[in-house]
MMTF fields as JSON, N, C-alpha, C and O atoms, coordinates in Angstrom:
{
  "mmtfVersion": "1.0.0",
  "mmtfProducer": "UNKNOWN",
  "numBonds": 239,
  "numAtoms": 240,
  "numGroups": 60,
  "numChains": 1,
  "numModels": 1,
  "chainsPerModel": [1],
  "groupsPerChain": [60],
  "chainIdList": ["A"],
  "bondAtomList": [4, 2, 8, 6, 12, 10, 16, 14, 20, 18, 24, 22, 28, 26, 32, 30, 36, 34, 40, 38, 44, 42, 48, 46, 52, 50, 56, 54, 60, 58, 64, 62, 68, 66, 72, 70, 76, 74, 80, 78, 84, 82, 88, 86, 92, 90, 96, 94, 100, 98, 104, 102, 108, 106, 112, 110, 116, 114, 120, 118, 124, 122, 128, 126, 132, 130, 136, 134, 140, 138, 144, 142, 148, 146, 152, 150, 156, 154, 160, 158, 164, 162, 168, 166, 172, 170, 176, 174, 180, 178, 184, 182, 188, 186, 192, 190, 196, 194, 200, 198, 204, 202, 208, 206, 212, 210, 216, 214, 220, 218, 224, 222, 228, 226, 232, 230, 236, 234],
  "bondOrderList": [1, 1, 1, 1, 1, 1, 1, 1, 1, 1, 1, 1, 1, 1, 1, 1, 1, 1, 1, 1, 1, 1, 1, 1, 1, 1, 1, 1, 1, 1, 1, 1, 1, 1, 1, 1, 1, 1, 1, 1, 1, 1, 1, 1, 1, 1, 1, 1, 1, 1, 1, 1, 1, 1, 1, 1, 1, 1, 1],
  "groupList": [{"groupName": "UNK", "atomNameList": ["N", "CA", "C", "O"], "elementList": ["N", "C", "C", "O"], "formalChargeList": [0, 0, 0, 0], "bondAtomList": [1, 0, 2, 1, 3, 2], "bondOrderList": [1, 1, 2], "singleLetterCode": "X", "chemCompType": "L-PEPTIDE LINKING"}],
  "groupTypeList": [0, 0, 0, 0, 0, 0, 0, 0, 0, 0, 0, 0, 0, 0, 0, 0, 0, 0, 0, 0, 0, 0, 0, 0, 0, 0, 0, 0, 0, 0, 0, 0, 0, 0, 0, 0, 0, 0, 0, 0, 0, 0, 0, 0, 0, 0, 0, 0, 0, 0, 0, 0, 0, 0, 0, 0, 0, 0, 0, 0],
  "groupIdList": [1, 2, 3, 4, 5, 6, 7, 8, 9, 10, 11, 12, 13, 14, 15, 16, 17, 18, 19, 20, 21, 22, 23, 24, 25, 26, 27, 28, 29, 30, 31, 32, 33, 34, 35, 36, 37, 38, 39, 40, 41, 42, 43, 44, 45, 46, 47, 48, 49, 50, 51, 52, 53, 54, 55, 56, 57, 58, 59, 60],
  "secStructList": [7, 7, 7, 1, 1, 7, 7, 1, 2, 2, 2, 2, 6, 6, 1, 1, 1, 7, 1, 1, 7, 7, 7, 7, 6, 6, 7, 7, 7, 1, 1, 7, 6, 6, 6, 1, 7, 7, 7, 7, 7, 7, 7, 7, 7, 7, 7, 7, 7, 1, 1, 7, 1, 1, 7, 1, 1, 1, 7, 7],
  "xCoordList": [128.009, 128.988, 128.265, 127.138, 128.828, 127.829, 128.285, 129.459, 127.412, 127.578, 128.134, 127.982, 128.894, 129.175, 128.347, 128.77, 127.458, 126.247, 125.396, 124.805, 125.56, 124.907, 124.919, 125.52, 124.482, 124.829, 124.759, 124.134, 125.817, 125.612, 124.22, 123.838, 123.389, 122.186, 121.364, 120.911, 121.398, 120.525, 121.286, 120.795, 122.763, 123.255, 122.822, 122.447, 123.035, 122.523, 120.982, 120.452, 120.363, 119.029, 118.848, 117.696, 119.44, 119.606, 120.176, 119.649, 121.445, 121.54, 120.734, 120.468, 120.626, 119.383, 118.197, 117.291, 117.832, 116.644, 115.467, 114.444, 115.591, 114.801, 114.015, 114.583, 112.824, 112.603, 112.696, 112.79, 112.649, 113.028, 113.067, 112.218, 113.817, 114.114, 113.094, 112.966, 112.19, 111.01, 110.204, 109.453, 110.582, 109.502, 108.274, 107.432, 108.386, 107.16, 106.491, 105.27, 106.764, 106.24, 104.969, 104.637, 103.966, 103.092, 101.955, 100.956, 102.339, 102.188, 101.465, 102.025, 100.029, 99.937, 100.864, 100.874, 101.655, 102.497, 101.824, 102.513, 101.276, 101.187, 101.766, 102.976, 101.53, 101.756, 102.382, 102.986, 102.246, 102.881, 101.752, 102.097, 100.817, 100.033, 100.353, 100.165, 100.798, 100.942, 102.553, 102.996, 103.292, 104.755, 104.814, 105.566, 103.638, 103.735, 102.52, 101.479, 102.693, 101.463, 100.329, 100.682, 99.614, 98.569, 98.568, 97.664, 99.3, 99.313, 97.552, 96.758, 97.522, 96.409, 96.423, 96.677, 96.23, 96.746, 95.548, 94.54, 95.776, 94.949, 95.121, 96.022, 94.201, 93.631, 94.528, 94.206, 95.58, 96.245, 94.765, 93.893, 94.88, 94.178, 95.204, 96.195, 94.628, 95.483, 94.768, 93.546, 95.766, 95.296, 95.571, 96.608, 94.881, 94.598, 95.325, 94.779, 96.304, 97.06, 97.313, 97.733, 97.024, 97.075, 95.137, 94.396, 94.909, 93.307, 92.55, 91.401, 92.96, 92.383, 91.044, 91.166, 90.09, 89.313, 90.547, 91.106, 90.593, 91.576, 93.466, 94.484, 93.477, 94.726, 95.707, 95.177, 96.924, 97.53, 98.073, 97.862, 99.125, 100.051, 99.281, 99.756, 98.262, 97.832, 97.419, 96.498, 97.46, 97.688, 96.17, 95.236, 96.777, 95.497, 94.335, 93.27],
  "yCoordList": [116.319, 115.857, 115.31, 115.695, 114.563, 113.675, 114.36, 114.667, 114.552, 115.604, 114.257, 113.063, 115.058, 114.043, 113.239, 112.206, 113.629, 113.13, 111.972, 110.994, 112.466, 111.489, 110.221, 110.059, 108.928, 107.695, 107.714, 108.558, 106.19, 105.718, 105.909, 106.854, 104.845, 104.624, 106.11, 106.582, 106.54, 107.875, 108.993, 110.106, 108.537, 109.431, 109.294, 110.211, 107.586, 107.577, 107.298, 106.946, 107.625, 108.027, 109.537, 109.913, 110.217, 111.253, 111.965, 112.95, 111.374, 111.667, 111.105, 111.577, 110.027, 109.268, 109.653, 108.963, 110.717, 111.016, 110.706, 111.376, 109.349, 108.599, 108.597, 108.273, 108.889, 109.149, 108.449, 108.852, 107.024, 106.132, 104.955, 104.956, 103.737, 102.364, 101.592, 101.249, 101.185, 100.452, 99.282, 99.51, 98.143, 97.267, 97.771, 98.631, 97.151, 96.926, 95.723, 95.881, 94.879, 93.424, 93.734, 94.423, 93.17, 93.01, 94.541, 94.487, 95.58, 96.47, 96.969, 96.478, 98.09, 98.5, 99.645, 100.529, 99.659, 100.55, 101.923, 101.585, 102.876, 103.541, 103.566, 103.653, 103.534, 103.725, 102.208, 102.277, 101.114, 99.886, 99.218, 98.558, 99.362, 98.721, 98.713, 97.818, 99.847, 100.191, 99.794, 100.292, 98.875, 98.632, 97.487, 97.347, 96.294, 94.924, 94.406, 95.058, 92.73, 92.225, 91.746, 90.867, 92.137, 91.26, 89.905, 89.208, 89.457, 88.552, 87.819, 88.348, 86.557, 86.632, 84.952, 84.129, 84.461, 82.904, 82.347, 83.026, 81.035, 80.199, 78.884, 78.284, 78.234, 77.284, 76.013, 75.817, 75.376, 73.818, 72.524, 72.287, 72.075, 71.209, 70.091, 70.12, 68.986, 67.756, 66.756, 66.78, 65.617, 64.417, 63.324, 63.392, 62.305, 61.259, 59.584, 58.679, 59.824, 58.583, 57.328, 56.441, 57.131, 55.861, 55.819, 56.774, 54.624, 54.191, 54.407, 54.804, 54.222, 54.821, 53.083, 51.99, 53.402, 52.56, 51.445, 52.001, 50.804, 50.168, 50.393, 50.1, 50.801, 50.477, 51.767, 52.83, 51.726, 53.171, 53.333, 54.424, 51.938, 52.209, 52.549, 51.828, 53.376, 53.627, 54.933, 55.345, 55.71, 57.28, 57.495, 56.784, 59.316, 59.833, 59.931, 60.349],
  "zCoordList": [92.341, 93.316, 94.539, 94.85, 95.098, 96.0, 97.277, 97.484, 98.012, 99.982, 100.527, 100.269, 101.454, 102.509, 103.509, 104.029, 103.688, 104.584, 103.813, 104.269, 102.409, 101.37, 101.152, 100.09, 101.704, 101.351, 99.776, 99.135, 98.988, 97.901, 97.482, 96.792, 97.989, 97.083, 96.761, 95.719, 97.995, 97.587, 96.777, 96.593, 96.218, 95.698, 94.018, 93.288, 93.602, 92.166, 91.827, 90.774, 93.298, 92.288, 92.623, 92.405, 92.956, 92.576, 91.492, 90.975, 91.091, 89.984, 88.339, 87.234, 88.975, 87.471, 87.805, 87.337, 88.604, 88.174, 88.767, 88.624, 89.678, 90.677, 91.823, 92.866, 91.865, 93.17, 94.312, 95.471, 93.734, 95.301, 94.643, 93.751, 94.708, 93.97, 94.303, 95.479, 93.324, 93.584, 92.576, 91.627, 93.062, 91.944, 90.946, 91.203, 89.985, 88.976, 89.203, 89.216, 89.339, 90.021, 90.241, 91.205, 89.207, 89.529, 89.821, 90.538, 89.211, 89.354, 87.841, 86.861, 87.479, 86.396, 86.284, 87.141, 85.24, 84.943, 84.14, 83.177, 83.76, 82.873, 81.575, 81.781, 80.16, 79.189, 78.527, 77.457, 79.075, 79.022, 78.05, 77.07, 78.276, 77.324, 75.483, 74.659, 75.353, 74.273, 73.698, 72.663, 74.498, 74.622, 73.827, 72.862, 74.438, 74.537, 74.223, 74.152, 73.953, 73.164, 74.607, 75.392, 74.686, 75.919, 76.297, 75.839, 76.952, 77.8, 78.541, 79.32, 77.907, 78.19, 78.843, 77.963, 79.986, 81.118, 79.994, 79.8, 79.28, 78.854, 79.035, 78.45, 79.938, 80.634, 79.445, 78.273, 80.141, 79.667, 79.456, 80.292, 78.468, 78.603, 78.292, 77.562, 79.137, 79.728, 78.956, 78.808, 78.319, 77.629, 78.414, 79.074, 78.508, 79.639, 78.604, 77.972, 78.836, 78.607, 79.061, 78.317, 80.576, 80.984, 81.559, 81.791, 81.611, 82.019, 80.889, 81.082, 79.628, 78.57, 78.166, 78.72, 77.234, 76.781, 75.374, 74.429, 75.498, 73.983, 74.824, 74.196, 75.895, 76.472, 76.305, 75.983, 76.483, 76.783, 75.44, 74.909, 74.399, 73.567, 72.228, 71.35, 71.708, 71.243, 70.29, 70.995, 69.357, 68.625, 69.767, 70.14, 70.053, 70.655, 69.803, 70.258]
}
């Protein structure tokens, strides 16, 4: 039952269990590794279509 003194927010993380409402953003989580596949940033490589040698309308 929620006290009278009790605001909303601090009432349902009290009841769910919560210690305080807080981002993951960017954060290592514990036990997450083992959730999901590794994410790994791999470098775009860019093809150069106009200024080309033999002209632009051409198969790469």
């Amino acid at each position: 039952e929620q006290a009278e003194d009790e605001d909303d927010e601090a009432y349902m993380a009290r009841i769910m269990g919560f210690k305080d409402f807080r981002t993951t953003k960017n954060t290592q989580v514990p036990g997450n590794d083992k959730n999901y596949a590794v994410f790994k940033a791999k470098k775009s490589e860019y093809r150069q279509y106009m200024n080309r040698v033999g002209g632009f309308n051409r198969p790469l």
